[in-house]
N, C-alpha and C positions, 0 to 999 in steps of 0.2 A: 515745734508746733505750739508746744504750750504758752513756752516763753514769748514768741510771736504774737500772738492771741491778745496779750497784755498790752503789748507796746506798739498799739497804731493808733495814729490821729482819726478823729472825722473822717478825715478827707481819704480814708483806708477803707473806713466800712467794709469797702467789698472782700478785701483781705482779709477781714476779719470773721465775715460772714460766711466765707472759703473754708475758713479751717475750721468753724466751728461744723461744715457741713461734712467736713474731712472725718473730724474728733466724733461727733453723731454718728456718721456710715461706718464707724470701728466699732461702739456700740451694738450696735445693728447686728453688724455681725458676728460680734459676740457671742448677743442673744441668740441667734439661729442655732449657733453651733451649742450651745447649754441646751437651747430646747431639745434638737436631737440627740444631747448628752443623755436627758431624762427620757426621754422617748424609748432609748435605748437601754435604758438599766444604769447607766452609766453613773447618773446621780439619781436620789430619791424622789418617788412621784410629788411628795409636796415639797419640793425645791423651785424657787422661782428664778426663772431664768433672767426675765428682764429687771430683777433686783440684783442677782449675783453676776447679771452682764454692768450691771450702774457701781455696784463693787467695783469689779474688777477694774475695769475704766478708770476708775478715780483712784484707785493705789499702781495703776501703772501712770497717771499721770502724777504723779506725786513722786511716785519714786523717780520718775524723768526729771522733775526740778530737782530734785534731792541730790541726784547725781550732776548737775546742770552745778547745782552752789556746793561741789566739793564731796559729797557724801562716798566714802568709800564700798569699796563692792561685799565688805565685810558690813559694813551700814546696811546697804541695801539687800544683802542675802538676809540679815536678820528681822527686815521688815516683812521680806516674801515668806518665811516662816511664819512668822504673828500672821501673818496676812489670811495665809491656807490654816490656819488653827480655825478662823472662824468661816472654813468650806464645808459647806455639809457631805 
């Protein structure tokens, strides 16, 4: 989806404009499920969901291209590490 995203003409838009509504509604429900995270005890009251849902989104789509150009799953387990380092 990511790598798609990049590589359409013009004449795509609509595909393009698909995935990004794709890539947003995961987002979404990111954020739902962090709010009832915190709602629940689960993360701290002053934890932002719709910040730690726009995190999470953007080090899962990265580490999808990472893996996409070669990145081994020892690459990418050491990113999810650093990654949850800065989880509250």
């Amino acid at each position: 989806m990511i790598s798609a995203a990049t590589n359409v003409s013009a004449q795509d838009a609509g595909i393009q404009a698909h995935l990004r509504e794709l890539r947003n509604g995961n987002t979404l429900v990111f954020e739902a499920r962090l709010r009832r995270a915190r709602e629940e005890g689960e993360l701290p009251p002053e934890a932002d969901p719709k910040a730690l849902a726009g995190y999470l989104a953007t080090v899962i789509q990265g580490m999808s291209q990472q893996a996409r150009d070669g990145a081994t799953a020892a690459d990418l387990s050491h990113v999810a590490e650093l990654a949850l380092r800065a989880w509250p």
